[in-house]
N, C-alpha and C positions, 0 to 999 in steps of 0.2 A: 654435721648440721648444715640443712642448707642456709645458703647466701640469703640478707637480709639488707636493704640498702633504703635509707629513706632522708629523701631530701626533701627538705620546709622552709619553708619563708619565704621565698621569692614567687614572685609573677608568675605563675603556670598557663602555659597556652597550650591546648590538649591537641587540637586541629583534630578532636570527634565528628562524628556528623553535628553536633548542636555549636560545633565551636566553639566550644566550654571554656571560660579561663575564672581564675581564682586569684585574687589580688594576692593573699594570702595564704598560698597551695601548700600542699604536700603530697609528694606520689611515692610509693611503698612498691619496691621491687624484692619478688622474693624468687632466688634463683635467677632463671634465665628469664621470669614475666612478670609483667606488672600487675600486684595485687588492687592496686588503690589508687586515687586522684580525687582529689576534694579539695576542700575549705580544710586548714589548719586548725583543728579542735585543739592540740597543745597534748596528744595523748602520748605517753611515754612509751620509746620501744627500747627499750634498755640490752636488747638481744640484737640489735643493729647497730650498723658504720652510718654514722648521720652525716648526712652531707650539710652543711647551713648556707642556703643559697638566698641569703637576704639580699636586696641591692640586686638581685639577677633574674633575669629570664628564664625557667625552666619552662624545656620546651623538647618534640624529640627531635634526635639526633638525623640528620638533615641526609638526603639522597644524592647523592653525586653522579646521576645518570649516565655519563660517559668519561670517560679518561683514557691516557694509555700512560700505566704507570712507569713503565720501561723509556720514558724522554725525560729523567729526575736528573739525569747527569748534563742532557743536554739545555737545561731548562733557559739557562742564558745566553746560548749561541746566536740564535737565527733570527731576530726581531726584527731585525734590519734587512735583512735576504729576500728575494724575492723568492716564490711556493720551490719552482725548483731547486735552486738552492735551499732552502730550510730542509726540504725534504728528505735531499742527498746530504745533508750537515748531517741530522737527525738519524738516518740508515748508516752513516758512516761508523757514527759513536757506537750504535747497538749491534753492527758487527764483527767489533773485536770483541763484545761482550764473551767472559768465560762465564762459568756456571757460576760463580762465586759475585763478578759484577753484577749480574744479572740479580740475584737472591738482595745485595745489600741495596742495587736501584730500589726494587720492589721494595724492602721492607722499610729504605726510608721513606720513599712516597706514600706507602701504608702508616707511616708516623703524622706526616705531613697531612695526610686526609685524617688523624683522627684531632690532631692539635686545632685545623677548622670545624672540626664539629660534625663530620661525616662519619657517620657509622653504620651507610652501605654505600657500597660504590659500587660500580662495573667496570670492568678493567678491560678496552678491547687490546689483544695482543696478536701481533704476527709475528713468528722467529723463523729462521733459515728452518727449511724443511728436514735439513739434516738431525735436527737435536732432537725431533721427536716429542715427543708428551715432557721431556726429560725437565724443559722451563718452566712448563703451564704447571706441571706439579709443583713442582719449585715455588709458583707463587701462589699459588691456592694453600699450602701448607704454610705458606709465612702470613697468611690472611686468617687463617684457620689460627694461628699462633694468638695474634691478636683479638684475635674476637669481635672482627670485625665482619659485617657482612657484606659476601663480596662476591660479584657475579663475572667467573671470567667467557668475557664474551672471544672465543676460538676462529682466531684469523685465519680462512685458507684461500686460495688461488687455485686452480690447473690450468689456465693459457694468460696470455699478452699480460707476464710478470717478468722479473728476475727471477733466472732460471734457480737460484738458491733457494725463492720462495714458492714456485710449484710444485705441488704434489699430485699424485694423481686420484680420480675419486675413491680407487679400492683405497688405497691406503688413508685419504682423508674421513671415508666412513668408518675405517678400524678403528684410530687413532680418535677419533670424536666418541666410538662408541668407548672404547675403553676410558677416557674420561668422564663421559657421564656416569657408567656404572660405578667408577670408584668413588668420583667426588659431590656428582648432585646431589643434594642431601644431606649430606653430611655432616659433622662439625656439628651438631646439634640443629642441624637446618641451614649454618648460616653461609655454605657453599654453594653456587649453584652454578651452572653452564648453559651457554647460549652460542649455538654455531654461526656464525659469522662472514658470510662472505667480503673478503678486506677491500676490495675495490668491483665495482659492479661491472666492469666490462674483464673482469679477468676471471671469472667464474663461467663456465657451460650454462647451455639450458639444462642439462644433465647435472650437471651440479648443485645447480638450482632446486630440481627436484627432489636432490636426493636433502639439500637441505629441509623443504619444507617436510619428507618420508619422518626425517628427524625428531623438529619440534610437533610430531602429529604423535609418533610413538610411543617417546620420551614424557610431551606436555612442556614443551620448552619454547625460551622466547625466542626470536631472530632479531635480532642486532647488525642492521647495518650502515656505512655511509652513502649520499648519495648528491649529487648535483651540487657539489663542492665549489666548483667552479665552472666556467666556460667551455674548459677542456675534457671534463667529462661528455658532450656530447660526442666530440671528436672518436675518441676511443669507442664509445659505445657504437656509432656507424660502422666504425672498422670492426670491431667482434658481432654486432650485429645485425648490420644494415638498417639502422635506425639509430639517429638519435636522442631518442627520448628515454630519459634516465628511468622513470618506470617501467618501460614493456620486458625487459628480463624477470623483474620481479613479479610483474603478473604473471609471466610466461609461464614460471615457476611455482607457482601458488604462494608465492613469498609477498604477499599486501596480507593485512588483519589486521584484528586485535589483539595478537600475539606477537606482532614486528613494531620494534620500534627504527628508525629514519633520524640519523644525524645529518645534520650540516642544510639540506634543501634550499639552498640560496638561492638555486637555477633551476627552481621546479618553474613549470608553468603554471599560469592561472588554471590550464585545464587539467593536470597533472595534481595541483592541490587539490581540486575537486574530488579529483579519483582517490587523495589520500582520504579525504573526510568520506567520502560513500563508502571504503572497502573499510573504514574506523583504524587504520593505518595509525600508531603515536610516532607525534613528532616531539625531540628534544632537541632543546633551544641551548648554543652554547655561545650567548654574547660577547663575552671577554675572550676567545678563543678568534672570533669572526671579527672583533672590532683590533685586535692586535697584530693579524697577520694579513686583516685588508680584503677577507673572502666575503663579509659582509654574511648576513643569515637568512631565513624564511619571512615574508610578510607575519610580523610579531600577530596584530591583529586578527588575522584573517584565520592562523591558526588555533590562537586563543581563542577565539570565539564557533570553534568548528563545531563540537556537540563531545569534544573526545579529550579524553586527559592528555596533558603534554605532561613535559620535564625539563629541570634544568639540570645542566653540568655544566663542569670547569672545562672538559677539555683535558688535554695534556698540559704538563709545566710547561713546555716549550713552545706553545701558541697561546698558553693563557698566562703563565708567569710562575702561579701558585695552585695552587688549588680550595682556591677562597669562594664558597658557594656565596656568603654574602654579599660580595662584590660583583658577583655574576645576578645575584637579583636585582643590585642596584645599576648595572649595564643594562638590562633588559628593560627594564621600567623606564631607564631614561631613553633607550630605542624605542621603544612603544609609545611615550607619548611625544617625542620629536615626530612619531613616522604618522601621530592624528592631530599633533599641536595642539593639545591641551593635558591637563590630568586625570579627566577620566577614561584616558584610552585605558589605563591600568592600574587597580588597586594595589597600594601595601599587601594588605590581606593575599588576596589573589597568587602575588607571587612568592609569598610566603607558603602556600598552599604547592606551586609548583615545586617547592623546593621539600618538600613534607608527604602531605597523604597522597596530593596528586601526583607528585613523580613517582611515589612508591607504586600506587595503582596501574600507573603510565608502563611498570616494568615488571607486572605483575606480579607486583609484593605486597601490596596493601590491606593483604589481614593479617599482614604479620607485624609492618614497622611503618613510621610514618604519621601515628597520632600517640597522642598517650591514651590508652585506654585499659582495663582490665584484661587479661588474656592475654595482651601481646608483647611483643618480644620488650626485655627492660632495655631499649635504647633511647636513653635521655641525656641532655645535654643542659650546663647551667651556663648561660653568656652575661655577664658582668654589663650592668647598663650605669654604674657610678664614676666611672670615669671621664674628663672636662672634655672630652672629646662623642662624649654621647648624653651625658647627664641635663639637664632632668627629663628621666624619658617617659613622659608624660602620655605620647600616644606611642605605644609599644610596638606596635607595628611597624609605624613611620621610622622608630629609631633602629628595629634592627633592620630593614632595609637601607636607610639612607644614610644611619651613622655609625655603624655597626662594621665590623671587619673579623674575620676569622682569629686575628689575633686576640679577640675579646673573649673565647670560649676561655672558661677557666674552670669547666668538670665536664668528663665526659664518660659516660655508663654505655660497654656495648654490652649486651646479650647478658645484663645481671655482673656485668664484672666492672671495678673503675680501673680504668685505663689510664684517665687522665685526672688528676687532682690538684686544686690550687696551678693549673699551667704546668705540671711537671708529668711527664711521664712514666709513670706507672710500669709498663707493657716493655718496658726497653732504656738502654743508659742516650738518650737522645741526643746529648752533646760526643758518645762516641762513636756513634753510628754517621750523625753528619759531618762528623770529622775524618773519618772514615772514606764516605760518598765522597768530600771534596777531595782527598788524596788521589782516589782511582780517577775519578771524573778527571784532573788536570793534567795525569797520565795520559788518560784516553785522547785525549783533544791533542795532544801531544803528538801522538800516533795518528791521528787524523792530520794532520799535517804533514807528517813524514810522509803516509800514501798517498798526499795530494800529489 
């Protein structure tokens, strides 16, 4: 029989095109889609697991546009470090990683993102060239377990890296293809793949191209970072005689509206321009940018470009957690610090980035990202009765500004509950992160000895 799942009573915010919500909703998932979203008529489904989401926000399960789930062990190291250190703390831990560390990093961070309420992420990943597909599958299958939607964006290099992380283009177009064939798709849709150049001056113009041969063949997105910092131009003159953190990626055919742009903090005013004419998306990672002091894109200037953004958490280890509501309430208060008053940026708005527009942003948004009919059942219930958010009178304003990941208390991926009443469903939670903390204090352990 299939799966039946209907949850009533609570505040429903669809984020459709009409921006539908129902004081008194109920949405009807059957299988892996949502049947239904309305007004609570009181109809009896006697053949369903009723969820009672009185007191709560039913709303969908929220976009976590970038991350790299493989920093869970090192989440508490580096806050205090300055980029070069964080960076070499962070490479340190993940290369003693074994296949085993690696799988229990991933699947706790995969917990971690569904207990806030994320039920797609993107995971960018880079491992020593050595292991081969042998990790990405590793965490696409432990993502696939969960029923989580999860796009792993495929870190490569071939020049001015560490030599454990180069590879060279034959083998990065083998390796790329044979992941897409296996796992885009997959899992009843909810796998997908995005080739990824991990650092913009350590990729060819040849690499470049062969990235963009890729998402042209494929229909895949490009996922990369860029203008991080200051020293990004440095290295870019030196690979290739220019500083400007775009001209690889044009060079390339790597700008669209198939590429999304992390970090742009050191884009120029004429380099954003170039983002907004080629429809380039950019994702905004506040609490990643306001913890490690790299700072982000003019909020503004982007938001208001004519093209969808997104937000993300970031890694645990630049952002802390992986709390998307904490990342909307960074953003909002960066946006209107950066025009001095409150209508640089609506509740609404960035609720939207964290919803149908970052779904769109990442080329998902007929699938997840509103409640509607047809699309994927990813719904989430957040608990607005407790003295720390209650009376949440304007619903918006509360899950932005008093609202925290820890308040998700249901969470529905793909037709399945995951998470119910705060407990996890999908996994023994308490021995998984008890688990993570034993190996993680090992590892740091070992990172000291090789100091």
């Amino acid at each position: 029989m299939q799966r039946k799942i209907v949850i009533r009573g609570g505040h429903v915010i669809t984020m459709d095109p009409a921006r539908s919500t129902y004081e008194n909703g109920v949405v009807v998932c059957e299988g892996s889609r949502i049947a239904s979203v309305g007004a609570d008529t009181g109809e009896a489904h006697a053949d369903a697991e009723i969820i009672d989401a009185s007191g709560c926000v039913v709303m969908p399960g929220l976009v976590n546009a970038h991350t790299h789930l493989y920093a869970m062990f090192g989440r508490s190291l580096s806050f205090d470090q300055l980029f070069p250190q964080w960076l070499a703390t962070q490479k340190g831990i993940i290369a003693q990683f074994t296949r085993e560390d690696f799988a229990l990093c991933i699947e706790a961070a995969i917990v971690l993102n569904l207990r806030c309420g994320n039920t797609s992420v993107l995971d960018n990943l880079a491992v020593a060239a050595a292991t081969g597909n042998d990790f990405y599958s590793t965490a696409l299958d432990i993502a696939a377990r969960y029923h989580v939607g999860y796009t792993l964006a495929r870190g490569y290099t071939d020049q001015l890296n560490a030599p454990d992380y180069i590879e060279t283009l034959p083998v990065i177009e083998k390796l790329m293809r044979e992941l897409i064939e296996r796992y885009h798709g997959s899992a009843d849709g909810r796998l997908r793949i995005s080739p990824s150049p991990m650092l913009p001056w350590a990729l060819s113009n040849e690499g470049y191209r062969l990235t963009r041969r890729l998402a042209d063949e494929y229909k895949l997105g490009i996922h990369m970072h860029t203008a991080e910092s200051s020293d990004y131009a440095v290295m870019l003159q030196k690979a290739f005689g220019s500083p400007s953190n775009l001209k690889p990626y044009a060079d390339g055919g790597c700008l669209g509206p198939d590429v999304q742009l992390l970090g742009c903090s050191f884009l120029t005013a004429e380099e954003l321009v170039e983002v907004a004419r080629t429809g380039t998306r950019i994702i905004f990672d506040p609490s990643s940018g306001m913890n490690i002091g790299l700072g982000g894109p003019p909020t503004l200037g982007v938001i208001n470009n004519g093209h969808p953004s997104a937000i993300a958490t970031n890694g645990m280890a630049s952002a802390g957690g992986q709390d998307l509501f904490r990342a909307m309430q960074n953003l909002i208060g960066l946006a209107r610090l950066e025009k001095g008053g409150p209508q640089a940026l609506s509740t609404q708005r960035v609720l939207e980035l964290a919803t149908i527009e970052g779904a769109t942003a990442l080329g998902i948004g007929n699938e997840v990202g509103s409640l509607e009919p047809g699309k994927r059942a990813d719904v989430i219930c957040v608990d607005q009765q407790q003295a720390y958010s209650a009376p949440a009178i304007d619903v918006s304003a509360s899950l932005v500004f008093s609202t925290t990941g820890h308040d998700v208390r249901d969470v529905v991926a793909n037709g399945h509950v995951v998470v119910r009443d705060k407990i996890l469903r999908a996994g023994d939670e308490k021995e998984i992160m008890a688990r993570a903390t034993a190996r993680a204090r090992t590892l740091v352990k070992g990172l000291a000895t090789a100091a």
